[in-house]
C-alpha positions in Angstrom: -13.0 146.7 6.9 -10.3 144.5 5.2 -8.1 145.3 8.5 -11.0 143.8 10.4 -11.1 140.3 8.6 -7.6 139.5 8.3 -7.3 140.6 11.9 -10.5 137.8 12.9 -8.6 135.4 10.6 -5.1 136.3 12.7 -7.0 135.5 15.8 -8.8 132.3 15.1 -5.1 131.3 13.5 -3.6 132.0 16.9 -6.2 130.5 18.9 -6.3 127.1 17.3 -2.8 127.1 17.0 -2.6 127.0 21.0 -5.2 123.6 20.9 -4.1 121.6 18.3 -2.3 118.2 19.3 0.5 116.8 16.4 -0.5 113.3 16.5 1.7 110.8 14.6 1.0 106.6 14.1 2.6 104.1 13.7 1.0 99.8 13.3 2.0 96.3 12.8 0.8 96.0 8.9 0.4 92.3 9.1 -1.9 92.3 12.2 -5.5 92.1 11.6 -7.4 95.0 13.8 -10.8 93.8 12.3 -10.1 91.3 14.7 -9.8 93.0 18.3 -13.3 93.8 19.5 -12.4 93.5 23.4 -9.9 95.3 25.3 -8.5 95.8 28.8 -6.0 98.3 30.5 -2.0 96.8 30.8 -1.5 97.7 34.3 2.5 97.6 34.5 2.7 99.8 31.1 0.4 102.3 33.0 2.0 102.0 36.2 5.3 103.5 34.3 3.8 106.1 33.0 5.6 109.5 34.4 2.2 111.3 35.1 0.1 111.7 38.4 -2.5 109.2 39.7 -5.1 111.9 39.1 -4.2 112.4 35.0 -3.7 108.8 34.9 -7.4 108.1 35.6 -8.3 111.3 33.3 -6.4 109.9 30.5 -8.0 106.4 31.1 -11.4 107.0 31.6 -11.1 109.4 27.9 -9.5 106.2 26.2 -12.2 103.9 27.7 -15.0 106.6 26.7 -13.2 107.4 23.1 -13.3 103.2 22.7 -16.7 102.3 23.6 -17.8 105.0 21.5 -16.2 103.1 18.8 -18.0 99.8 19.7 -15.1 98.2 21.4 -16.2 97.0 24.8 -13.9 96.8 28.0 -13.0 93.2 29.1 -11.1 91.0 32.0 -10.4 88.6 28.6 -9.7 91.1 26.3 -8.4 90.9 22.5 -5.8 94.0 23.0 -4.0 95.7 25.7 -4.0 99.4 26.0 -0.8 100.7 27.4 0.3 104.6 28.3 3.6 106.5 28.2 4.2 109.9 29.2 7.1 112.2 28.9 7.2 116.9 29.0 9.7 119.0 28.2 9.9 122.5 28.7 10.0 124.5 25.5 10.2 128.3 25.0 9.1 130.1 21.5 10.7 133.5 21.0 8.4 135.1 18.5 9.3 138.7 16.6 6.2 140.8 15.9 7.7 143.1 14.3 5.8 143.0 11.0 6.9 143.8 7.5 11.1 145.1 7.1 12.0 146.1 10.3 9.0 148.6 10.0 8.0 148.5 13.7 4.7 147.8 13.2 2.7 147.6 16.4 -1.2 148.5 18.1 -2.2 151.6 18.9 -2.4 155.1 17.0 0.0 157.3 14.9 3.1 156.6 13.1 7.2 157.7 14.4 9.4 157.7 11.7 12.5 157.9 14.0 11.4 154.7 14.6 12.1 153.5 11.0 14.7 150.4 11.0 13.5 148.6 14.2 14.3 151.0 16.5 10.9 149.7 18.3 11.8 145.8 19.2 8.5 143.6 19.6 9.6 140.3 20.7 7.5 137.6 22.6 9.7 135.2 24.7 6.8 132.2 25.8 7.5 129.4 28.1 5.6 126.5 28.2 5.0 122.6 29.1 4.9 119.9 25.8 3.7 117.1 26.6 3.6 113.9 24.7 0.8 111.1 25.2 1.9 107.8 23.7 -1.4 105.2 23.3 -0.6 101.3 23.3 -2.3 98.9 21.8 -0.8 95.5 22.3 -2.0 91.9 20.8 -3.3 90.0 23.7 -2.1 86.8 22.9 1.1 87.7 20.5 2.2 90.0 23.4 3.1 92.3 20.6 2.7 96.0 19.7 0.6 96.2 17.2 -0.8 100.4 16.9 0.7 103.0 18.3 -0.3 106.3 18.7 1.4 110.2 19.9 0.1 113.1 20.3 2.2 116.2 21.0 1.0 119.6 22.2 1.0 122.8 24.8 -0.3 121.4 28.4 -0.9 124.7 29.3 -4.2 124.1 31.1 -4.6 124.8 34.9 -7.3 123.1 37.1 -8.9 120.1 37.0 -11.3 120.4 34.5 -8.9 122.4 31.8 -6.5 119.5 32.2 -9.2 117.3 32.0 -10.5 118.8 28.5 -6.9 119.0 27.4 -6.3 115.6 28.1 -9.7 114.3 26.5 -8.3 116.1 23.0 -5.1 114.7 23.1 -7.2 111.2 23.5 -9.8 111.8 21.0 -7.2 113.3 18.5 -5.1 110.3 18.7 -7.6 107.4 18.9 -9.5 108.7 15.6 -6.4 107.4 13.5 -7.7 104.2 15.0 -8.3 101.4 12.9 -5.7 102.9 10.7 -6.7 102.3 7.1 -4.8 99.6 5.7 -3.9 99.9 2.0 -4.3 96.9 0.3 
């Protein structure tokens, strides 16, 4: 039974570790974000932005959604610009599964004990897509960056409405460090 539960924890482990999205912040101390109520998209930041058309709008629409659900309202005289970059790299994780001292541990039945040592290599080689969202926010009238937000994770999703979903985490992970929590 104990095999059982730290094989379910194993799984949820490995399964959330595929979804999550790193997200990092950085903001102008001085500026006052009680202040910005109105926003608009900065059309030659977005235009930059080294992603298709189609994820372009998928990314916009989640930041307008993820805004107005935080009371900000879209504007044509708006208090802050919101701004996109992109960039992807390809990564690849080589992951050993053998477990314990070069045991050999692996699924299925029985045990070999010529294959004591590591005589039975387990290794995972994984290739995938990490792509990084950078999210804008730039004072209207200072025409300064004042909150910036990254998130980093696996784009591994195929078809529209995968990429769509992954794309709406990365938003929703990165906007809810927004207002950051200024200490005083």
């Amino acid at each position: 039974m104990k095999f059982f539960k730290v094989l379910s924890l194993l799984l949820v482990f490995i399964i959330s570790s595929c979804s999550t999205v790193k997200v990092t912040t950085d903001y102008d101390t001085k500026a006052n974000f009680n202040s910005y109520k109105t926003f608009a998209f900065y059309k030659k930041g977005i235009d930059k932005a080294s992603v298709s058309d189609l994820d372009k709008k998928r990314i916009l629409r989640a930041i307008e959604r993820e805004l107005t659900s935080k009371g900000f309202t879209k504007s044509n005289d708006p208090d802050f610009l919101v701004s996109i970059y992109t960039k992807s790299r390809e990564r690849i994780n080589v992951r050993d599964n053998n477990f314990g001292w070069g045991l050999g541990w692996g699924w299925g039945w029985g045990w070999n004990p010529w294959m004591w040592g590591g005589m039975n290599n387990n290794i995972n080689v994984n290739q995938y897509t990490e792509g990084t969202l950078f999210i804008d926010f730039i004072d209207k009238d200072k025409k300064e960056l004042v909150w910036q937000g990254i998130g980093s994770g696996s784009m591994k999703s195929k078809g529209p409405e995968k990429k769509e979903k992954r794309i709406n985490t990365f938003v929703k992970e990165i906007l809810s460090k927004y207002p950051p929590e200024l200490v005083n």
